[in-house]
N, CA, C and O atoms as a GROMACS GRO file, in nm:
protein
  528
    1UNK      N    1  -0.131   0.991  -0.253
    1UNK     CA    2  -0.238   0.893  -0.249
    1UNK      C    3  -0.307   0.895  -0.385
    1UNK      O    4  -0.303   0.989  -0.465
    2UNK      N    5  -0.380   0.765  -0.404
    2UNK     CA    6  -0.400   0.752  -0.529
    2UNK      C    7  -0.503   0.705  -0.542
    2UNK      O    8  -0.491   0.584  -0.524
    3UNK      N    9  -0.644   0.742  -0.573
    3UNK     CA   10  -0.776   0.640  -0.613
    3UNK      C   11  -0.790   0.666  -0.689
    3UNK      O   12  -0.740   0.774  -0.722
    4UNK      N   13  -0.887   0.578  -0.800
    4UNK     CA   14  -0.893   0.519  -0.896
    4UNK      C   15  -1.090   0.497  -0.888
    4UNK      O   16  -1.125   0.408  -0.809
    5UNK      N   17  -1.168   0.546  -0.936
    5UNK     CA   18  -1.322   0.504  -0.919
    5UNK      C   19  -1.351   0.566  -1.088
    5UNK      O   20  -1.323   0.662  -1.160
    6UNK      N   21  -1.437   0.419  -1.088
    6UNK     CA   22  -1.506   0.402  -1.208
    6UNK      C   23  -1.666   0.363  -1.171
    6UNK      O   24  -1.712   0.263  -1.116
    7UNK      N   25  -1.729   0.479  -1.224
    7UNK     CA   26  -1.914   0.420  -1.226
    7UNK      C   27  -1.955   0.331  -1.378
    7UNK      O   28  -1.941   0.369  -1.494
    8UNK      N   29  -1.998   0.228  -1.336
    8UNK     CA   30  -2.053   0.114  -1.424
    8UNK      C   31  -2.139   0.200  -1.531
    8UNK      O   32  -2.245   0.254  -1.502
    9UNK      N   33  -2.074   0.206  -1.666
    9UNK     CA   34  -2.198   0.266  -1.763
    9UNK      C   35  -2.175   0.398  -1.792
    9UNK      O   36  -2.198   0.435  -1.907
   10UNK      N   37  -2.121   0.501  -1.688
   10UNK     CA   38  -2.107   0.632  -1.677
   10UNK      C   39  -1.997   0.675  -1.709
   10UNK      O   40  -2.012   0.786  -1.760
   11UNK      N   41  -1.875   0.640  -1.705
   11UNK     CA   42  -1.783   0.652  -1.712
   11UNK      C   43  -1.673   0.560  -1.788
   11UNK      O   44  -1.635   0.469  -1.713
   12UNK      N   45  -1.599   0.558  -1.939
   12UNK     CA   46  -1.552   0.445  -1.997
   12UNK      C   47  -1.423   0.437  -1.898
   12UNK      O   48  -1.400   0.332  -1.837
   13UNK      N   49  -1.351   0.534  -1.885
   13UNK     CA   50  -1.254   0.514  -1.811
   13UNK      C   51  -1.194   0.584  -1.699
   13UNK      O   52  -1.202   0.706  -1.697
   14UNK      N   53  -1.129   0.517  -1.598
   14UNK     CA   54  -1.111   0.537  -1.439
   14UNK      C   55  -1.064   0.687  -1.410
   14UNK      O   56  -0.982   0.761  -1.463
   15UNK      N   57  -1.145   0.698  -1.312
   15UNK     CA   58  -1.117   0.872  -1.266
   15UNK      C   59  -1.015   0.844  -1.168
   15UNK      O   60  -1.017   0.757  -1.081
   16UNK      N   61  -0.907   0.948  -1.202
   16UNK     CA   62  -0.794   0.949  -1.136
   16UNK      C   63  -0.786   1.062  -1.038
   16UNK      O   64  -0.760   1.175  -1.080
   17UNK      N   65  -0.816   1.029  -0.853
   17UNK     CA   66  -0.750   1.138  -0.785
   17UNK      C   67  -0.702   1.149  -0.718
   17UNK      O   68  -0.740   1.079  -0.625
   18UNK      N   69  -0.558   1.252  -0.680
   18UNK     CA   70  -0.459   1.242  -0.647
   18UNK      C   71  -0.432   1.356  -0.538
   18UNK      O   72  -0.396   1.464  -0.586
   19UNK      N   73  -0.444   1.348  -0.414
   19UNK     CA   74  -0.454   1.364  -0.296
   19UNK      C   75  -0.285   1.401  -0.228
   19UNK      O   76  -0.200   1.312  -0.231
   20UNK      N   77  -0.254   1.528  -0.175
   20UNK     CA   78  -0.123   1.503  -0.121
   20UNK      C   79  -0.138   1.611   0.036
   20UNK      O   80  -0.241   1.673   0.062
   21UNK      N   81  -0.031   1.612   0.109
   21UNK     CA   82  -0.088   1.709   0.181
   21UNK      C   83  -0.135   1.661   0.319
   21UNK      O   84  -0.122   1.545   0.360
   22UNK      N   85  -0.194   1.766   0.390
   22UNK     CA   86  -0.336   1.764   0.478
   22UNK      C   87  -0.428   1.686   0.428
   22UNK      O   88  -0.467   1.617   0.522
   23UNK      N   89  -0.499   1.652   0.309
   23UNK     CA   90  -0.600   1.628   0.234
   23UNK      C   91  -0.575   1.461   0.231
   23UNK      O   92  -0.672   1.387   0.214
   24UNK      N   93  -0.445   1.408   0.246
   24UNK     CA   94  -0.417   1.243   0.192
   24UNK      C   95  -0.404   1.199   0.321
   24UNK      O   96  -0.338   1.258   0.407
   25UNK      N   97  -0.477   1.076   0.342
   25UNK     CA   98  -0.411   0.961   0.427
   25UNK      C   99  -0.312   0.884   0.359
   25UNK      O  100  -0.269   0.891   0.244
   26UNK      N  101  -0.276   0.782   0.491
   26UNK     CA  102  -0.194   0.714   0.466
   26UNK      C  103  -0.170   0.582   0.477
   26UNK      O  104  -0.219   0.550   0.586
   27UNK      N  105  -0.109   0.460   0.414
   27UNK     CA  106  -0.116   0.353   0.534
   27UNK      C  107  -0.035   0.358   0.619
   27UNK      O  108   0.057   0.436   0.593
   28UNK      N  109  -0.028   0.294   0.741
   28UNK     CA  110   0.071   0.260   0.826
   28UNK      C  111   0.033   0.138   0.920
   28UNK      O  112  -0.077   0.083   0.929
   29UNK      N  113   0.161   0.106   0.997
   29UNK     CA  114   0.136  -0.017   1.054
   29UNK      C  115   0.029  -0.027   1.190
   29UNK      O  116   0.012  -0.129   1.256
   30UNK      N  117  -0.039   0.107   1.217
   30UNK     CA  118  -0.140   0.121   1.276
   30UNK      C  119  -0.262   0.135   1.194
   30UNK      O  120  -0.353   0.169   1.269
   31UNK      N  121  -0.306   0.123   1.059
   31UNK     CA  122  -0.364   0.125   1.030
   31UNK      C  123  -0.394   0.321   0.914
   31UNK      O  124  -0.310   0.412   0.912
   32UNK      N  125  -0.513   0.322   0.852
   32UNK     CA  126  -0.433   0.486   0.785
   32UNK      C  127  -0.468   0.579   0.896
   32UNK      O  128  -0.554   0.574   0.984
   33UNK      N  129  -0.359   0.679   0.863
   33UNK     CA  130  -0.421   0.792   0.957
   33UNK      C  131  -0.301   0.960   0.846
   33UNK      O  132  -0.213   0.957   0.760
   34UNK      N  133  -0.360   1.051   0.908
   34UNK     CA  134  -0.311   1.208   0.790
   34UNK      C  135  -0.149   1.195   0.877
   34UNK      O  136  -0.128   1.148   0.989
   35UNK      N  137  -0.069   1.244   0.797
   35UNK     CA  138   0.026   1.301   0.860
   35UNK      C  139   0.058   1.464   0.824
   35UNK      O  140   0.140   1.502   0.740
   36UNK      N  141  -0.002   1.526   0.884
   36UNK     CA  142  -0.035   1.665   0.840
   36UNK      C  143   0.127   1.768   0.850
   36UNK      O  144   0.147   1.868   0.918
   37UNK      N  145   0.206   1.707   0.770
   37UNK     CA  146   0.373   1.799   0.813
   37UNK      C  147   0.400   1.810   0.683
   37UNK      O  148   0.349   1.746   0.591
   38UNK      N  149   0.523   1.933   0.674
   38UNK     CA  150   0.536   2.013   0.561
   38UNK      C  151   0.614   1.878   0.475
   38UNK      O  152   0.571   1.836   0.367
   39UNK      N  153   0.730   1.826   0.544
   39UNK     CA  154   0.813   1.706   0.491
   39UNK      C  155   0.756   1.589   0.428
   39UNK      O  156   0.808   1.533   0.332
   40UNK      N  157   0.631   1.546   0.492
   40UNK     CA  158   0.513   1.448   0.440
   40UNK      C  159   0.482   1.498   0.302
   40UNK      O  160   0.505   1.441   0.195
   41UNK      N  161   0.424   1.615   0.324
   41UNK     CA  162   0.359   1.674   0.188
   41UNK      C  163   0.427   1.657   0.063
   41UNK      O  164   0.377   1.635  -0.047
   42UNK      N  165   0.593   1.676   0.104
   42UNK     CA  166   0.694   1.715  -0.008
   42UNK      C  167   0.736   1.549  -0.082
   42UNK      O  168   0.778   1.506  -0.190
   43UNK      N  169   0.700   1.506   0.029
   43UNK     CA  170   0.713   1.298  -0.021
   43UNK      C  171   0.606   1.268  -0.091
   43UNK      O  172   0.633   1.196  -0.188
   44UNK      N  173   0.491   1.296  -0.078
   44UNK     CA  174   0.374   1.276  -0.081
   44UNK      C  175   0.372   1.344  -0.261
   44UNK      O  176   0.325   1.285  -0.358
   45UNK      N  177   0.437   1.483  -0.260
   45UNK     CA  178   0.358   1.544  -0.392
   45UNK      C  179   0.482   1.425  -0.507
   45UNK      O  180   0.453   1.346  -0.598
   46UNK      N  181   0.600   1.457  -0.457
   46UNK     CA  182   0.684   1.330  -0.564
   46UNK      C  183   0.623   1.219  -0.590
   46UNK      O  184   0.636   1.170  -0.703
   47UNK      N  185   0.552   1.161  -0.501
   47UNK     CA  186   0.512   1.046  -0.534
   47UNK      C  187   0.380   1.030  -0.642
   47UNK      O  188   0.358   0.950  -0.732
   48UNK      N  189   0.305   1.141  -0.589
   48UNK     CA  190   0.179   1.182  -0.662
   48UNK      C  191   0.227   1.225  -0.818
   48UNK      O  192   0.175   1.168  -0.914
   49UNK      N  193   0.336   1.333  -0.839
   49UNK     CA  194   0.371   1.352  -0.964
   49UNK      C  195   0.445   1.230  -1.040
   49UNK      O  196   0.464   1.257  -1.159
   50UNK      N  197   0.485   1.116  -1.004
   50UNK     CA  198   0.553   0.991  -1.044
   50UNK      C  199   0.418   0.926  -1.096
   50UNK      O  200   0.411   0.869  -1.205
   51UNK      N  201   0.310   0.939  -1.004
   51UNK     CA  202   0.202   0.813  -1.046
   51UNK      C  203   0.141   0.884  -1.146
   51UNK      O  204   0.148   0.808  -1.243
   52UNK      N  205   0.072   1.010  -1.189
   52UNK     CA  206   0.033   1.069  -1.276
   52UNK      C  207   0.128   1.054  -1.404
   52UNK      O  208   0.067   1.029  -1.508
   53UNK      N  209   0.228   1.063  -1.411
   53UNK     CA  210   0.318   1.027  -1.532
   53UNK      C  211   0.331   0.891  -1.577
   53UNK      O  212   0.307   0.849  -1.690
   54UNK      N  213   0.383   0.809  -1.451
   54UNK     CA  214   0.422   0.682  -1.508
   54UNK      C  215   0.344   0.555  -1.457
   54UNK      O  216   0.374   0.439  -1.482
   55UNK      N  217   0.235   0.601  -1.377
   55UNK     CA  218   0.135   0.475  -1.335
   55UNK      C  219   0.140   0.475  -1.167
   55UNK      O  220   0.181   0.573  -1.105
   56UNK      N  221   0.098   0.369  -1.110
   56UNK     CA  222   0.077   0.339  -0.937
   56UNK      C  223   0.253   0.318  -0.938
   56UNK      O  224   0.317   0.254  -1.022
   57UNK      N  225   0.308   0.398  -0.811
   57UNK     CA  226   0.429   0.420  -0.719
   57UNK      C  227   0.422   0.311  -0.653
   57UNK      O  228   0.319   0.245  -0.649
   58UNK      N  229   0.546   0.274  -0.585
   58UNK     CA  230   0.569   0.206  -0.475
   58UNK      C  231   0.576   0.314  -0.386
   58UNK      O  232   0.645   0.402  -0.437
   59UNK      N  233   0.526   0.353  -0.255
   59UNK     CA  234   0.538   0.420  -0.159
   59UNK      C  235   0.629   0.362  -0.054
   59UNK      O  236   0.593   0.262   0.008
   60UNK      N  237   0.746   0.420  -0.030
   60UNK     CA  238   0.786   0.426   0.090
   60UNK      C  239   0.757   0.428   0.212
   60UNK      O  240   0.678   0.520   0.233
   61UNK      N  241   0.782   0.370   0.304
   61UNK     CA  242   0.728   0.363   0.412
   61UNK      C  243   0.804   0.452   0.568
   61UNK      O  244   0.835   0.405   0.678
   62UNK      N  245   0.811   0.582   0.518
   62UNK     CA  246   0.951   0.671   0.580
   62UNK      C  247   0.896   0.699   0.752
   62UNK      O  248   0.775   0.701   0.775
   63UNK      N  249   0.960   0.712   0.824
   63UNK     CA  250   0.898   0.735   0.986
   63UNK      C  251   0.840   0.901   0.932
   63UNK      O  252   0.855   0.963   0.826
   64UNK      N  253   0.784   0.926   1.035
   64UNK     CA  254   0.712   1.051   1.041
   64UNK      C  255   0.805   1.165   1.110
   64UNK      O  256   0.852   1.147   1.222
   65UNK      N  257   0.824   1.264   1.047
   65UNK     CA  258   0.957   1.365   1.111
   65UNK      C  259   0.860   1.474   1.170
   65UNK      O  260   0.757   1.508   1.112
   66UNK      N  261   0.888   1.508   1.248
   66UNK     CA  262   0.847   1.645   1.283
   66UNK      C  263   1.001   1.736   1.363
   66UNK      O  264   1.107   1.680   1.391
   67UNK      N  265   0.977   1.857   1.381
   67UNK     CA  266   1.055   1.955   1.444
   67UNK      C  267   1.005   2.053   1.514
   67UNK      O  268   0.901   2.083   1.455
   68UNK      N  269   1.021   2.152   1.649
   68UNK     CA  270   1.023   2.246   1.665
   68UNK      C  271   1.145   2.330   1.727
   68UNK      O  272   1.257   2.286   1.754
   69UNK      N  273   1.093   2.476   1.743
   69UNK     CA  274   1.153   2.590   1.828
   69UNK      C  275   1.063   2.601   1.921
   69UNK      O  276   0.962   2.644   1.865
   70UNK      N  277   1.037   2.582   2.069
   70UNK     CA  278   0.969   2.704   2.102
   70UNK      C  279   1.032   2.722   2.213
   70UNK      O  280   1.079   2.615   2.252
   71UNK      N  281   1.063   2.834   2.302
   71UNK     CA  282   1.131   2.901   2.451
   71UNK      C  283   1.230   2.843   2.454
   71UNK      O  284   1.227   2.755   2.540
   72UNK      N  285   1.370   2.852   2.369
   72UNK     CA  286   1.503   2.797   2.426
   72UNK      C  287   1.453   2.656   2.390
   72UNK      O  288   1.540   2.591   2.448
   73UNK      N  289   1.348   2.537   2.318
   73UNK     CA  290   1.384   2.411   2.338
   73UNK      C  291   1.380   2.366   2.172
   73UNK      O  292   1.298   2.404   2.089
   74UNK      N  293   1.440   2.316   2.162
   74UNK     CA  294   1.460   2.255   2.001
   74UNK      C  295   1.437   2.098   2.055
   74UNK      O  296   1.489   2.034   2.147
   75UNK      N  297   1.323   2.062   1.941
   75UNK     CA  298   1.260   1.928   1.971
   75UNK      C  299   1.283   1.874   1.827
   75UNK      O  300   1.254   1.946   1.731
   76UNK      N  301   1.339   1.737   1.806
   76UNK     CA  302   1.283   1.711   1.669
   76UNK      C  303   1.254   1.504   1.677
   76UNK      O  304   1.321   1.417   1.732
   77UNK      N  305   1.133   1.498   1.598
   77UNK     CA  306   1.110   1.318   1.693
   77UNK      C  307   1.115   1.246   1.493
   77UNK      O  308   1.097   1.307   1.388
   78UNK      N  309   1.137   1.141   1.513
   78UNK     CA  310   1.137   1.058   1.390
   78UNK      C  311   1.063   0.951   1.405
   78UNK      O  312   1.126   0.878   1.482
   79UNK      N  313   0.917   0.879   1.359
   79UNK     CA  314   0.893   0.796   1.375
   79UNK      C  315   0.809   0.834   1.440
   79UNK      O  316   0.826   0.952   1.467
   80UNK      N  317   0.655   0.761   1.515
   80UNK     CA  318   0.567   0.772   1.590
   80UNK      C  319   0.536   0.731   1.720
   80UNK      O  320   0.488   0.624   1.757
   81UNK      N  321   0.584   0.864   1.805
   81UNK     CA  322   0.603   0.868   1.920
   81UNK      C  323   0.511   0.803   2.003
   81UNK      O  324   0.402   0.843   1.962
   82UNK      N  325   0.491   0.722   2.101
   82UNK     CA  326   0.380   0.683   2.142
   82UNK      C  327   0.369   0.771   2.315
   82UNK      O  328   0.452   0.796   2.402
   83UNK      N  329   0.206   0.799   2.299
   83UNK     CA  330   0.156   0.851   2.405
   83UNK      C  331   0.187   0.811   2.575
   83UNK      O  332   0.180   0.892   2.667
   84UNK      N  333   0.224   0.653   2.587
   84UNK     CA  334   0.269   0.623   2.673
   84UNK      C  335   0.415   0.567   2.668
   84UNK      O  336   0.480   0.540   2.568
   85UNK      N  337   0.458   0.554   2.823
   85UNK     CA  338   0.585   0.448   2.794
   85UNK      C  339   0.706   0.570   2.842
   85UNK      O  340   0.702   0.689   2.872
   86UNK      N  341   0.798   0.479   2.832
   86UNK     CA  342   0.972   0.584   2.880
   86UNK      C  343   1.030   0.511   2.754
   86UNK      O  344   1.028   0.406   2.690
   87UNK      N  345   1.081   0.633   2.761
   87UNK     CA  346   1.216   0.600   2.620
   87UNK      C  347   1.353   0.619   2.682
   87UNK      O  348   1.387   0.697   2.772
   88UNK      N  349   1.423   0.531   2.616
   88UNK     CA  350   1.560   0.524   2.686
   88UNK      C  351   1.625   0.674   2.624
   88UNK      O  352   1.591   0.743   2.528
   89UNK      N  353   1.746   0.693   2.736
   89UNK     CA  354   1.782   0.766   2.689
   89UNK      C  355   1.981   0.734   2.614
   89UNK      O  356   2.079   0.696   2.678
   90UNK      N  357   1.971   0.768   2.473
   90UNK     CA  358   2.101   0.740   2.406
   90UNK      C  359   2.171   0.779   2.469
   90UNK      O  360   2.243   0.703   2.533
   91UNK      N  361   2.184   0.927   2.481
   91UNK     CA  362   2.322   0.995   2.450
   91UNK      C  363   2.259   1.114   2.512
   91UNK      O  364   2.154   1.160   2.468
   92UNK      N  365   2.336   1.178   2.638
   92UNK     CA  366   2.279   1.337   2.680
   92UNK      C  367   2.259   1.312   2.811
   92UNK      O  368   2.293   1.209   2.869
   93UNK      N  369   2.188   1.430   2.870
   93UNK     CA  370   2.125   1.384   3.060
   93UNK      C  371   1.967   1.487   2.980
   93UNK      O  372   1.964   1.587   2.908
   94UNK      N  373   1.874   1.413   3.029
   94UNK     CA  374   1.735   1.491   3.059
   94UNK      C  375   1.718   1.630   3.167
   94UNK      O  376   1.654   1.734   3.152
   95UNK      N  377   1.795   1.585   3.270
   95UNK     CA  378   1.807   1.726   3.354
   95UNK      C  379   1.865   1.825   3.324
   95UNK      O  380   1.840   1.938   3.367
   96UNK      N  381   2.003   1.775   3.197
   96UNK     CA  382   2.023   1.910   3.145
   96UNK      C  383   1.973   1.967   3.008
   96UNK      O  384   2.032   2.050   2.939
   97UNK      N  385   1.803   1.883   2.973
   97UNK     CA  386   1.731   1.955   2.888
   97UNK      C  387   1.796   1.914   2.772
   97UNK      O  388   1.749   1.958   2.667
   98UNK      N  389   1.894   1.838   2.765
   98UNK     CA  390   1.980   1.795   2.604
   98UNK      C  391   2.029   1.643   2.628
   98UNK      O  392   2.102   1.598   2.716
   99UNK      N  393   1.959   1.572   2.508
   99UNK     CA  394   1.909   1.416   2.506
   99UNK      C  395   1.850   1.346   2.377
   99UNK      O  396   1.746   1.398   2.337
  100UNK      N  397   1.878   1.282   2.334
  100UNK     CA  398   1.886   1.169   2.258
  100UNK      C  399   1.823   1.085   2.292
  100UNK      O  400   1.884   1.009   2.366
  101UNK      N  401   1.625   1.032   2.256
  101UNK     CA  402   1.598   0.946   2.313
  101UNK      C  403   1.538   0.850   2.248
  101UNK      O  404   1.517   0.888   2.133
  102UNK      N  405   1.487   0.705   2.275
  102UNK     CA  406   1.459   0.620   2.202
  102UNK      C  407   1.359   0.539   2.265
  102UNK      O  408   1.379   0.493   2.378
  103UNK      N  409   1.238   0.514   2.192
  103UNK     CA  410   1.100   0.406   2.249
  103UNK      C  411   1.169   0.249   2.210
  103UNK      O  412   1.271   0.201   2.161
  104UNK      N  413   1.065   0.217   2.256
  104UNK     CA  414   1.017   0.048   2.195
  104UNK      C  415   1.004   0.076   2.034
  104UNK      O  416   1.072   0.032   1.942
  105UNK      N  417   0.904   0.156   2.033
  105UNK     CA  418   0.829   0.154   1.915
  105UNK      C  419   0.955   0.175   1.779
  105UNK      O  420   0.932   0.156   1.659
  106UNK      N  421   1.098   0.221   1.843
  106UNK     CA  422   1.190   0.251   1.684
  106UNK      C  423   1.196   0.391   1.707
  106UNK      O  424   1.292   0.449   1.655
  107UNK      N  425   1.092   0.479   1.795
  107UNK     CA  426   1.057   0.665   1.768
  107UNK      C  427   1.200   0.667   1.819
  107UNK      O  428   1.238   0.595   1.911
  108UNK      N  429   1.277   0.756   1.755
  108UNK     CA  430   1.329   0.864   1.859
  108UNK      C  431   1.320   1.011   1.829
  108UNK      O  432   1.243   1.063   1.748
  109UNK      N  433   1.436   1.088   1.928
  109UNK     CA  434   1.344   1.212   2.002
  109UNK      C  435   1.522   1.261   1.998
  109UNK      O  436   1.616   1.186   2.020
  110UNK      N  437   1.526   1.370   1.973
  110UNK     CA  438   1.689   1.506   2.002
  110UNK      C  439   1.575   1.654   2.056
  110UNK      O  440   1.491   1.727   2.003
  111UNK      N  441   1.655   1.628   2.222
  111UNK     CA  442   1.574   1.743   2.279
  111UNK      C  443   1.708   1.813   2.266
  111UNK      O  444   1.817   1.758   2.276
  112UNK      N  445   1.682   1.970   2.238
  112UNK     CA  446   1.844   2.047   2.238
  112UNK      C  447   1.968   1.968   2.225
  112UNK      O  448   2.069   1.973   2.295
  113UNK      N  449   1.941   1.894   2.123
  113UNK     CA  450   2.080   1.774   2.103
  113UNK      C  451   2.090   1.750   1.936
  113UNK      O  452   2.002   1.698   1.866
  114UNK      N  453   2.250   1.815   1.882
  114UNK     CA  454   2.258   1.824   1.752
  114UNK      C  455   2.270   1.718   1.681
  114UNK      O  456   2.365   1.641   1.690
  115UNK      N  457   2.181   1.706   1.608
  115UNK     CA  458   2.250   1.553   1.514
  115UNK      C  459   2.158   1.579   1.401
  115UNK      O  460   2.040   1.616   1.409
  116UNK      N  461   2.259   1.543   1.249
  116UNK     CA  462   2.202   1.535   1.130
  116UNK      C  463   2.064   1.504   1.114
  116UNK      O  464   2.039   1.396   1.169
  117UNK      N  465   1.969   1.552   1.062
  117UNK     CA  466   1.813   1.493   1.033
  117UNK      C  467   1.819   1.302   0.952
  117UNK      O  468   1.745   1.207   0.975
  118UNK      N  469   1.947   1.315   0.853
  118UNK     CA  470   1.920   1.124   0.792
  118UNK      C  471   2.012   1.031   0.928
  118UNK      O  472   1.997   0.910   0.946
  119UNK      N  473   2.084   1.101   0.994
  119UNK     CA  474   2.151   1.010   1.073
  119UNK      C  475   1.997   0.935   1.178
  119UNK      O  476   1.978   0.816   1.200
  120UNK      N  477   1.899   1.068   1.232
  120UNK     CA  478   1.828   1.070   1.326
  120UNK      C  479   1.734   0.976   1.244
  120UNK      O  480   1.672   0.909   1.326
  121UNK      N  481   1.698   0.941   1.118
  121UNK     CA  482   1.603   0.868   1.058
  121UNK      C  483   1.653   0.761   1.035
  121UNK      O  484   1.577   0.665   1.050
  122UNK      N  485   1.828   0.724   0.979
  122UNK     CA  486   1.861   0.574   1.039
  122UNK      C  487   1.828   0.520   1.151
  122UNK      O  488   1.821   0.398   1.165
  123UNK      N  489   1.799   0.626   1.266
  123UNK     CA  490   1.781   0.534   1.386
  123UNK      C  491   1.641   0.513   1.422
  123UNK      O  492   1.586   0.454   1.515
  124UNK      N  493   1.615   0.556   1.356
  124UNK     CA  494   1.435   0.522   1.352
  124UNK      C  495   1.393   0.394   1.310
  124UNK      O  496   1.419   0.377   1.191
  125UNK      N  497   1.340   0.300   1.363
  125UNK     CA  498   1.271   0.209   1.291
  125UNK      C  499   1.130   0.214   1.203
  125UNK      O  500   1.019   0.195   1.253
  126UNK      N  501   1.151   0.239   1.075
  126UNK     CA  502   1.014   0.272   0.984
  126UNK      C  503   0.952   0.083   1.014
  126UNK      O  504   1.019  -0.020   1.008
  127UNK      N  505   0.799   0.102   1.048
  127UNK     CA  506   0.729   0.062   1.087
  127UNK      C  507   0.670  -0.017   0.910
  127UNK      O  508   0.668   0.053   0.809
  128UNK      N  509   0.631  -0.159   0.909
  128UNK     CA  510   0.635  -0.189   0.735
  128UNK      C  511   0.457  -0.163   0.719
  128UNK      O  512   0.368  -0.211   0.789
  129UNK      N  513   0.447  -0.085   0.621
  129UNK     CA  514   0.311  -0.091   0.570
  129UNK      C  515   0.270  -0.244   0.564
  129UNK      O  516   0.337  -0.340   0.528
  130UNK      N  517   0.118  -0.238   0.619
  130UNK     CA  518   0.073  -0.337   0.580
  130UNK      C  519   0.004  -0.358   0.429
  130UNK      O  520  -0.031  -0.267   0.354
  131UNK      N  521  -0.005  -0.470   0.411
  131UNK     CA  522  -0.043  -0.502   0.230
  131UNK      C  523  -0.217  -0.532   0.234
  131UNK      O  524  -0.281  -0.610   0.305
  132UNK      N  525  -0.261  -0.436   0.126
  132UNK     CA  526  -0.388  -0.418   0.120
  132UNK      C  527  -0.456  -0.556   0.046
  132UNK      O  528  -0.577  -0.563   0.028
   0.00000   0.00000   0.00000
């Protein structure tokens, strides 16, 4: 993230600060909100070290990845899962805890179900920033 503030009189030229992390919002097609994950951060600092060198980035507009471990379940979702709703399911059975699943919204979801991390983000629909 990138602002730019200049005080009238005080300052000849624009203070540059550059936000990545926990610390940066974001836009998205809900409007901004943090995406507080290690993978965000690592998009986030490239982009930040691009604009400090060579001027304002085009930002990508990548789904939101997350992953876990916890008790036997490996979870990993692409895109922003929504709180309500059923997601279909691709590929797998839910009763046997291993599944491939997919919203409206573009999210999907590999519960104990192996598949590449860029295959799982092709199937994501990234959501288009809106234009400020």
């Amino acid at each position: 993230m990138r602002v730019e503030l200049a005080e009238a009189g005080a300052i000849t030229s624009p203070v540059v600060i550059t936000a990545v992390g926990d610390a940066a919002w974001q836009r998205s097609a809900s409007g901004l909100k943090r995406k507080p994950l290690w993978t965000t951060a690592i998009e986030q600092a490239k982009v930040a070290a691009q604009s400090l060198l060579n001027g304002p980035q085009e930002v990508k507009n990548q789904p939101t990845y997350f992953w876990t471990e916890q008790f036997g379940l490996t979870v990993r979702t692409m895109g922003d899962v929504p709180l309500a709703g059923e997601a279909e399911v691709v590929d797998g059975d839910l009763s046997e805890e291993r599944a491939l699943l997919r919203w409206e919204s573009g999210a999907v979801a590999a519960l104990n179900y192996r598949i590449p991390i860029p295959k799982l983000r092709r199937m994501a629909v990234a959501q288009p920033v809106p234009a400020v």
